[in-house]
C-alpha positions in Angstrom: -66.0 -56.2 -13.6 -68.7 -53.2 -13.9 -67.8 -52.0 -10.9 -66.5 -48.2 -11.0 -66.5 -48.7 -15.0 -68.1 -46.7 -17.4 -70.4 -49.2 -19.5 -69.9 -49.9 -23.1 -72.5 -50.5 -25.0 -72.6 -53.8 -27.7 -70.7 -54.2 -29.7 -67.4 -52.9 -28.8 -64.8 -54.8 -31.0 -61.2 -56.0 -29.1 -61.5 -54.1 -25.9 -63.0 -55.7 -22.6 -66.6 -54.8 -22.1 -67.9 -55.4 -18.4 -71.6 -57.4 -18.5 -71.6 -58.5 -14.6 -69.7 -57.7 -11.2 -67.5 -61.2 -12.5 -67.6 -61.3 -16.5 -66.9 -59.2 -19.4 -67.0 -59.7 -23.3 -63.9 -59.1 -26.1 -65.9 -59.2 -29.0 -63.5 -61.2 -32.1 -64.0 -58.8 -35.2 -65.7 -61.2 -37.4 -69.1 -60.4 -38.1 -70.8 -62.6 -40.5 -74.2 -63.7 -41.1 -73.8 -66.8 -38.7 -71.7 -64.6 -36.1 -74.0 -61.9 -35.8 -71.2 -59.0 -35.1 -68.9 -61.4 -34.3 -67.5 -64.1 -31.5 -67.5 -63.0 -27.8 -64.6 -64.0 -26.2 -65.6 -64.3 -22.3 -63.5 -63.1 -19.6 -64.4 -64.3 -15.6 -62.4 -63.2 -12.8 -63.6 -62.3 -8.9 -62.5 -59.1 -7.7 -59.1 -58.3 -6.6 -58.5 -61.9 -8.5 -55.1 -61.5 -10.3 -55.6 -64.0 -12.5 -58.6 -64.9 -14.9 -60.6 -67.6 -17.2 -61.3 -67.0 -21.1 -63.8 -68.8 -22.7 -63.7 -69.7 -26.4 -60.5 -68.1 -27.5 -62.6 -67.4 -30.7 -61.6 -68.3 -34.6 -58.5 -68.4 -36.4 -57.0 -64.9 -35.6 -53.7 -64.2 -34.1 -54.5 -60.5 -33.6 -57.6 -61.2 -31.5 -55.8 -63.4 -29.5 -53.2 -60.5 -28.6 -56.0 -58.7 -27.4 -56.7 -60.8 -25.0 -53.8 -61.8 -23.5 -52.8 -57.9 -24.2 -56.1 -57.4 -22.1 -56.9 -59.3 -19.6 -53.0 -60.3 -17.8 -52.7 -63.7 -16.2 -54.7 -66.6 -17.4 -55.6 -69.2 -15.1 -57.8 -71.0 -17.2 -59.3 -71.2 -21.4 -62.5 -73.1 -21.2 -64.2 -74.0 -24.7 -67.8 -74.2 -25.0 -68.3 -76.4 -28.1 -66.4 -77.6 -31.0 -66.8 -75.0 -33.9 -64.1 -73.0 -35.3 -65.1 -69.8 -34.3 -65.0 -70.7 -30.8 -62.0 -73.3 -31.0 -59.3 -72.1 -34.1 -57.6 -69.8 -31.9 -56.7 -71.6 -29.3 -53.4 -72.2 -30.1 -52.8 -68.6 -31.2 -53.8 -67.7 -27.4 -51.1 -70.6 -26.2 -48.6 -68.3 -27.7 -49.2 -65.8 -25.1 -49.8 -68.1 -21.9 -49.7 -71.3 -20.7 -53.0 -71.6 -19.4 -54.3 -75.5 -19.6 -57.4 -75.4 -21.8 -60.2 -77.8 -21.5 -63.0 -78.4 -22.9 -65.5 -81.9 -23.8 -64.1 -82.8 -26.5 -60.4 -83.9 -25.7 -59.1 -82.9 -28.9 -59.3 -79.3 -27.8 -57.8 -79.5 -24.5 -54.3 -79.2 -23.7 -52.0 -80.1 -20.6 -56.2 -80.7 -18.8 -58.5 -83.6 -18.8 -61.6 -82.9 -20.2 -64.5 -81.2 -18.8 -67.3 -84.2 -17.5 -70.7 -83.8 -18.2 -71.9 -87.4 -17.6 -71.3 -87.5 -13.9 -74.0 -87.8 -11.1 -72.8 -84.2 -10.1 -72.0 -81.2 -12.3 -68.6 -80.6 -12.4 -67.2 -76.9 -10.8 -64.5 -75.6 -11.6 -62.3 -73.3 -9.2 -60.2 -70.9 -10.7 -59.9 -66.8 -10.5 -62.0 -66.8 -7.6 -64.8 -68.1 -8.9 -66.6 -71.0 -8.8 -67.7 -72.3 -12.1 -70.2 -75.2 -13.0 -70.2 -77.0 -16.0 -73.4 -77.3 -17.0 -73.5 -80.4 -20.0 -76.3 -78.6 -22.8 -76.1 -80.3 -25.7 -78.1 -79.7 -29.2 -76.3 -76.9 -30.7 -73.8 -80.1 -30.5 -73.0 -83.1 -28.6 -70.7 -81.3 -26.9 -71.9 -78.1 -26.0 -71.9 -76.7 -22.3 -72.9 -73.6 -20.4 -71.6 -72.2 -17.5 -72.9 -70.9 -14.3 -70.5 -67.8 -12.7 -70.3 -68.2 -8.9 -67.8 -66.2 -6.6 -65.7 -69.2 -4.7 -67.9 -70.4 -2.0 -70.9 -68.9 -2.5 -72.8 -72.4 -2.5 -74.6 -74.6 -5.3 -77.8 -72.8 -4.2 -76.8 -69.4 -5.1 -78.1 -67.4 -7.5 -75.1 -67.2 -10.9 -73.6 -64.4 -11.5 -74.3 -65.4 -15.1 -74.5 -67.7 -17.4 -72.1 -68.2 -20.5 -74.2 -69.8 -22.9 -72.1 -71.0 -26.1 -74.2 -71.3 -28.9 -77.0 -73.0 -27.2 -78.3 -69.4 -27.0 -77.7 -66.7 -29.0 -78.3 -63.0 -28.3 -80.9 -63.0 -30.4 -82.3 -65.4 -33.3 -82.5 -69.2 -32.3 -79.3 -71.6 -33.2 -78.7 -74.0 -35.5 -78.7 -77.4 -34.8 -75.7 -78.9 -36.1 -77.0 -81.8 -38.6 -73.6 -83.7 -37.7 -74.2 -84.2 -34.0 -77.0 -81.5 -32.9 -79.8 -83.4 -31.5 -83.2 -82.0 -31.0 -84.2 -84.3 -28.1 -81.1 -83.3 -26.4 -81.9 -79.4 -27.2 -85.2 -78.8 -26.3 -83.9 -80.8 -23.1 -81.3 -78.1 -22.2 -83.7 -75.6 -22.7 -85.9 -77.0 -20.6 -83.2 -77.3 -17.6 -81.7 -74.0 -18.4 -85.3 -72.2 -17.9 -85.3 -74.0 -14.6 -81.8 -73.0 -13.8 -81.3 -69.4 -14.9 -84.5 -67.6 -14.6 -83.6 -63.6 -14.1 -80.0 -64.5 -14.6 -78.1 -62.7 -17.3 -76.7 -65.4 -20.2 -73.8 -64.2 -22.7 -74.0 -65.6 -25.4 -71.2 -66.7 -28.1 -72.4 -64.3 -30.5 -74.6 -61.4 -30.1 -75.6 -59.6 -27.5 -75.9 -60.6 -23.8 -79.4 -62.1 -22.9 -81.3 -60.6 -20.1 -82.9 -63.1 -18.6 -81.4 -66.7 -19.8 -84.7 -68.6 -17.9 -87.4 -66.7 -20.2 -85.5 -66.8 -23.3 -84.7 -70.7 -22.7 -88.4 -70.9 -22.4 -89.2 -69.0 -25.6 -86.6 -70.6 -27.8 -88.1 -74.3 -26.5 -91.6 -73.7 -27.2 -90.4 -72.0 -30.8 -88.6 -75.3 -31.4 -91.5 -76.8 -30.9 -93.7 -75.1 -33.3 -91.3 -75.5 -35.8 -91.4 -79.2 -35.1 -95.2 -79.1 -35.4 -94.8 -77.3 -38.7 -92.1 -79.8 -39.9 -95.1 -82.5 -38.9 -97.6 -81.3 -41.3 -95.2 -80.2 -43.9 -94.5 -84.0 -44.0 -97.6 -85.0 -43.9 -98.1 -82.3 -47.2 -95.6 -83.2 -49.5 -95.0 -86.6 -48.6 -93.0 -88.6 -46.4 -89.9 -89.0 -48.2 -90.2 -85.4 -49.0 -86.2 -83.8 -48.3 -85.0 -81.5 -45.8 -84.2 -79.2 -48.0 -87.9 -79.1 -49.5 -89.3 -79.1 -46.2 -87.4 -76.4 -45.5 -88.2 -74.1 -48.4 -91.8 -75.5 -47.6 -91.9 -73.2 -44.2 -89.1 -70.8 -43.9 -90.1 -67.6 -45.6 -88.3 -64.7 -47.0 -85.0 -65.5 -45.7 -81.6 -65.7 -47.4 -80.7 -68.5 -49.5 -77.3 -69.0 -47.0 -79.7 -68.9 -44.2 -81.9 -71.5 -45.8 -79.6 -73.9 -45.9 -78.4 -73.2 -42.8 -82.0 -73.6 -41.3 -81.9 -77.0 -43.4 -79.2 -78.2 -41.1 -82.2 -77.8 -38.3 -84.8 -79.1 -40.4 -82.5 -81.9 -40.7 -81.7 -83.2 -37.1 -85.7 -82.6 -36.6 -86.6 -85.2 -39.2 -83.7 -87.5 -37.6 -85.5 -86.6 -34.1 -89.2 -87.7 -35.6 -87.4 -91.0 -37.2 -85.8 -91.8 -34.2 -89.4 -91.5 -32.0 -91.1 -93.7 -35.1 -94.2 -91.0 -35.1 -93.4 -89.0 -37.8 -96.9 -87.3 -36.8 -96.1 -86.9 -33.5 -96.7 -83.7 -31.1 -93.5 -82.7 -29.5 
């Protein structure tokens, strides 16, 4: 899509900003402290493809919705990254404007599709706007999160992506929560762990912020962070006790933040005390 364009720089609200040759952003106008600027709306589409793929229609706003389909012409395709609102409330507002299946892990999000797989012995790729897509199961964030390496059709398993659409399991800057309903830090540090072998000097967009440079190095960085903050949840324990609560362990190590971003990193704190249970070491390296 950045071919012959004039680059926009981040963040451009409701217009189409090219990122690669296959993907752009519409960045959803609603910034807040846990959406950064605001939700990126991904568009993928070959060249010369008339039709294209959105992922995560974005929150619960008709008007950004008729941006898109304003935007962008005939959708093929809405894939859905993960569960949460931002990314899944307006799917039904885009429906008004197409009938594009949409699919995503969690079946209560799809409609007129089965649901993307992530527990087969192969990854799942999808063929739509002249692209080949694979689905890519990296859960933490939540159980159900997934990223997405940007092919053109046939280019083979063993080409380098495009990109990588990313969700929330990376952000364009920060490190994400872990959802303390189904985020799972085993299950985290494991995508990062495959998407640094996966994506190393491959661009990542991200679901909010903006787009990553190099998705391999940052997977590694956010990993090994994740795991100093475990280590600092360890002794933290070990300081104030072991039934000491999230929310004091918390306090206990995060410094000079927000109280609304305190309790949101309590949500992480939260799944990494449910991580050290679940390993019966709650003094153990990770």
């Amino acid at each position: 899509m950045t071919a012959g364009l004039t680059p926009i720089s981040f963040p451009a609200y409701e217009t189409l900003r090219p990122v690669t040759d296959l993907s752009g952003v519409i960045l959803c106008d609603n910034p807040s402290e846990m959406t950064f600027e605001g939700t990126n709306t991904v568009v993928l589409r070959a060249p010369g493809s008339p039709t294209c793929v959105v992922v995560d229609p974005g929150p619960d706003d008709r008007a950004h919705a008729e941006r898109i389909a304003a935007i962008v012409g005939e959708i093929e395709l809405v894939v859905v990254t993960h569960r949460h609102g931002d990314h899944t409330d307006g799917i039904d507002h885009l429906r008004a404007f197409t009938t594009a299946p949409v699919r995503a892990v969690d079946e209560r999000f799809c409609r007129d599709a089965a649901p993307l797989v992530t527990d087969g012995d192969d990854d799942e790729v999808i063929h739509a706007a002249g692209l080949d897509i694979t689905v890519v199961g990296t859960p933490g964030h939540t159980a159900d999160s997934v990223s997405l390496e940007v092919r053109p059709a046939g280019a083979g398993f063993t080409a380098r992506p495009d990109c990588v659409v990313l969700g929330d399991t990376i952000l364009g800057r920060d490190s994400t929560v872990l959802d303390s309903t189904d985020g799972d830090l085993g299950d985290y540090l494991g995508s990062m762990d495959l998407l640094a072998a996966r994506a190393d000097g491959v661009i990542g967009i991200p679901g909010h912020g903006p787009d990553v440079e190099n998705t391999g190095r940052a997977a590694q960085v956010l990993g090994q962070h994740r795991r100093d903050r475990l280590e600092q949840i360890v002794a933290a324990r070990a300081e104030l006790g072991r039934d000491a609560s999230a929310g004091a362990i918390t306090q206990h190590i995060y410094r000079d933040v927000s109280p609304f971003l305190l309790k949101v990193a309590e949500q992480s704190t939260t799944v990494a005390l449910r991580y050290l249970d679940r390993l019966d070491r709650p003094d153990a390296e990770a």
